[in-house]
TORMARTI-583053 format. One record per atom (N, C-alpha, C): residue number from 1; residue in three letters; atom name; y, x negated, z. Coordinates in steps of 0.1 Angstrom, whole numbers, plus 5000, padded with zeros to 4 digits. Each point is the difference from the previous one (the first is absolute). Example, Ala and Ser with C-alpha at 12.3 -4.5 7.8 and 13.67 -1.06 7.14 Angstrom:
2
+-----+------+------+------+------+------+
: seq : type : atom :    y :    x :    z :
+-----+------+------+------+------+------+
:   1 :  Ala :    N : 4943 : 4868 : 5078 :
:   1 :  Ala :   CA : 5012 : 5009 : 5000 :
:   1 :  Ala :    C : 5012 : 4991 : 5000 :
:   2 :  Ser :    N : 5011 : 5004 : 4993 :
:   2 :  Ser :   CA : 5011 : 4991 : 5000 :
:   2 :  Ser :    C : 5011 : 5008 : 5008 :
+-----+------+------+------+------+------+
This chain:
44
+-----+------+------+------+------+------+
: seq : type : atom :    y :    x :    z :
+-----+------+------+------+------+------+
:   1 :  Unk :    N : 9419 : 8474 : 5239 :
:   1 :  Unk :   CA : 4988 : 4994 : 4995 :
:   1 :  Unk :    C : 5004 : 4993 : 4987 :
:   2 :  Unk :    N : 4999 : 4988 : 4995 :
:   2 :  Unk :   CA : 5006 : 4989 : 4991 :
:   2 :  Unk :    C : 4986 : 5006 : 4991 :
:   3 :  Unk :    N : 5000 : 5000 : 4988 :
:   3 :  Unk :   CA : 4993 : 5002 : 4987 :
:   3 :  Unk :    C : 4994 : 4984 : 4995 :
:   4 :  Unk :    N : 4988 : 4994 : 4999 :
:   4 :  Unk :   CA : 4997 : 4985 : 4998 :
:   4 :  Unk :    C : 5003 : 5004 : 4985 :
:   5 :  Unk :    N : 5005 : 4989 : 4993 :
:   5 :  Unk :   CA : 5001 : 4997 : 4986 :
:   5 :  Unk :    C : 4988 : 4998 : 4996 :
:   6 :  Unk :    N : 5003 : 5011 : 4986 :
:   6 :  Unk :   CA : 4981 : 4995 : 4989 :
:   6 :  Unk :    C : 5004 : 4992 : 4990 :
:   7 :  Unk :    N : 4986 : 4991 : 5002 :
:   7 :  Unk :   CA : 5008 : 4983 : 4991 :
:   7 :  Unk :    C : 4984 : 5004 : 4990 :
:   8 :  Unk :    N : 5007 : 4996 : 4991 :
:   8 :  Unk :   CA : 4988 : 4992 : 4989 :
:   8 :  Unk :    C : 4987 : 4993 : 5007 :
:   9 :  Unk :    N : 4991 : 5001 : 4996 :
:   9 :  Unk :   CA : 4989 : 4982 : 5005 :
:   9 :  Unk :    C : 5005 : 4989 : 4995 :
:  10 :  Unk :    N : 5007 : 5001 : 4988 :
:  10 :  Unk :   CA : 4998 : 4990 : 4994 :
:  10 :  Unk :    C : 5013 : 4989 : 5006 :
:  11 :  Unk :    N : 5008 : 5007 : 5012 :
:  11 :  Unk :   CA : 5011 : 4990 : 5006 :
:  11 :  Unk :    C : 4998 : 4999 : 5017 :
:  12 :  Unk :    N : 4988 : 5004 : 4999 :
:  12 :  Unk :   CA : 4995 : 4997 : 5015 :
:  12 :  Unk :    C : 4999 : 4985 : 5006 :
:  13 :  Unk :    N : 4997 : 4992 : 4991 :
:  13 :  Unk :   CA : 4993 : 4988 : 5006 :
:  13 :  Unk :    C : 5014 : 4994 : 5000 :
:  14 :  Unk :    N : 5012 : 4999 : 4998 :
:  14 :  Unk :   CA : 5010 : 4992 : 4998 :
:  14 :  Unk :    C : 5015 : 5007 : 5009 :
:  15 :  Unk :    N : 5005 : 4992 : 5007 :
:  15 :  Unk :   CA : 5013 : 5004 : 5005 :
:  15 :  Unk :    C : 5012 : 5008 : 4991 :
:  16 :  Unk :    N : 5002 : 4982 : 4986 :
:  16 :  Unk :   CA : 5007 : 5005 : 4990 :
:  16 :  Unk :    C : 4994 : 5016 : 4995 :
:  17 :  Unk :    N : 4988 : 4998 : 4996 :
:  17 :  Unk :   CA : 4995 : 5010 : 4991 :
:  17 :  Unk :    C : 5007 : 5019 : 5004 :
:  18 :  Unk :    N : 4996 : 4997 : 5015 :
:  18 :  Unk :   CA : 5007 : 5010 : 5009 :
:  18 :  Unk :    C : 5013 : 5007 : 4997 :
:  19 :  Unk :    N : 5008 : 4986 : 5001 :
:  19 :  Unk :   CA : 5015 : 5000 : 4998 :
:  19 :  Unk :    C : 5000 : 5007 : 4988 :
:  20 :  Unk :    N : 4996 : 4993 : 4991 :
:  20 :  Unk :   CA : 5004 : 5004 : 4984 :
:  20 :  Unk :    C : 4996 : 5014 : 4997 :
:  21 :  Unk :    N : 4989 : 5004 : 5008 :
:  21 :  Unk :   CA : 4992 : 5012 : 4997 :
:  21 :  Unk :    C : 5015 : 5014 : 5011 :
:  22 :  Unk :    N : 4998 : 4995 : 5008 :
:  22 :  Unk :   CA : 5011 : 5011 : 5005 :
:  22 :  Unk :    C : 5017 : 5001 : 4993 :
:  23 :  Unk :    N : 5002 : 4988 : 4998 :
:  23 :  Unk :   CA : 5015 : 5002 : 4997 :
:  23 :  Unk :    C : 5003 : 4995 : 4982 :
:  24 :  Unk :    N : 4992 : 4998 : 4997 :
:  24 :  Unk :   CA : 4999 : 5000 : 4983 :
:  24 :  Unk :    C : 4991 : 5008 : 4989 :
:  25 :  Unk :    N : 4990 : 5003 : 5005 :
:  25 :  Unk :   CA : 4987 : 5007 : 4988 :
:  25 :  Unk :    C : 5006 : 5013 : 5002 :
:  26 :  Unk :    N : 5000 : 5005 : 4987 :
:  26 :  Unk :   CA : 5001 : 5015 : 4999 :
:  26 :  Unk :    C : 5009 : 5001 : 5001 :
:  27 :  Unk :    N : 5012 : 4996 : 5003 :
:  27 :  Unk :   CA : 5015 : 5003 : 5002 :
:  27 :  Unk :    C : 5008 : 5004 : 4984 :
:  28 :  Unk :    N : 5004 : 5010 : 5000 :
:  28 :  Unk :   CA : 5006 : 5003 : 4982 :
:  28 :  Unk :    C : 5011 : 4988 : 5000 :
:  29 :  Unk :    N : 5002 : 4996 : 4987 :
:  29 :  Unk :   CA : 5005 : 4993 : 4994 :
:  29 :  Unk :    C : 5011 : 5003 : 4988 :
:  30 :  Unk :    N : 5010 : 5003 : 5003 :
:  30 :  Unk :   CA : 5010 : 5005 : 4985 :
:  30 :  Unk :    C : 5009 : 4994 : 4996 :
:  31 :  Unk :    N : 4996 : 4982 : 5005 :
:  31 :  Unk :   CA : 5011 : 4990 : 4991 :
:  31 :  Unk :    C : 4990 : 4993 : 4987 :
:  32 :  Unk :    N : 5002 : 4996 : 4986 :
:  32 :  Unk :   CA : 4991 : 5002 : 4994 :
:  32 :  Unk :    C : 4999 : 4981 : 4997 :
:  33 :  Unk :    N : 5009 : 4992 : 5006 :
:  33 :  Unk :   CA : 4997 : 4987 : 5002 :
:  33 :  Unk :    C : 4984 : 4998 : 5010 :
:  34 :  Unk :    N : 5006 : 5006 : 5013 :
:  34 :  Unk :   CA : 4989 : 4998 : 5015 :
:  34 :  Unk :    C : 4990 : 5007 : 4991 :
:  35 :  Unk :    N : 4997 : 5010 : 4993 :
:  35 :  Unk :   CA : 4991 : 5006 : 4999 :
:  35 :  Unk :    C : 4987 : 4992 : 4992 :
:  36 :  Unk :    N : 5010 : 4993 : 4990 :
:  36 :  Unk :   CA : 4995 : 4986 : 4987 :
:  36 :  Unk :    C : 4991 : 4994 : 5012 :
:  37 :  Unk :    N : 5012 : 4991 : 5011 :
:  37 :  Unk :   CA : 4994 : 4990 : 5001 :
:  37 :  Unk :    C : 4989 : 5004 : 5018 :
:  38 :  Unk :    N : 4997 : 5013 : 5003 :
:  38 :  Unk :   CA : 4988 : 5006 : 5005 :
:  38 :  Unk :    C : 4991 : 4998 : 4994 :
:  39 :  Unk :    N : 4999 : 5008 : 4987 :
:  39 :  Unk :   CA : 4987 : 5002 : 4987 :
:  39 :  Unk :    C : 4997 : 4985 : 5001 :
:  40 :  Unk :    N : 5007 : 4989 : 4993 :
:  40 :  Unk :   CA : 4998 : 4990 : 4996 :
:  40 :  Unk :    C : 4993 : 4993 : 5015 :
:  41 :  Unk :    N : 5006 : 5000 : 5011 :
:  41 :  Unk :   CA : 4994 : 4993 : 5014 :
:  41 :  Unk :    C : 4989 : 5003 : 5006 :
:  42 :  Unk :    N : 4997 : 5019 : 4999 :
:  42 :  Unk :   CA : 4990 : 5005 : 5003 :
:  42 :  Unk :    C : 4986 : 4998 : 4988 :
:  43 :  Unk :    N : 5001 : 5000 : 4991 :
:  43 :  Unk :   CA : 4992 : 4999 : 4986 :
:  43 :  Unk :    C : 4994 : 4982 : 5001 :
:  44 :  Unk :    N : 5011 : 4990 : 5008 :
:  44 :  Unk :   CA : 4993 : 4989 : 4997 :
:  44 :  Unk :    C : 4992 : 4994 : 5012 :
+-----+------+------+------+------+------+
C-alpha cells in the first residue's frame, strides 16, 4: 500500500509548485553560498 504525499495548500494549485514543494522545500542545506542565495530567492 503506497503512502500519498502530504503537500502544503499553498503548492496545490500549481504543477511547478508541486515540484518545488516535494524535491526542494525543507531540504537541509550546509553549503553556505546555496544557502545565501535560498534566503535571498525565497525572502524576495
Amino acid at each position: 500500500m503506497a503512502k500519498e504525499k502530504v503537500r502544503c495548500v499553498w503548492c496545490l494549485s500549481d504543477p511547478t509548485y508541486i515540484k518545488y514543494h516535494d524535491e526542494e522545500w525543507g531540504q537541509p542545506i550546509h553549503d553556505d553560498r546555496l544557502l545565501f542565495e535560498f534566503l535571498i530567492l525565497e525572502g524576495f
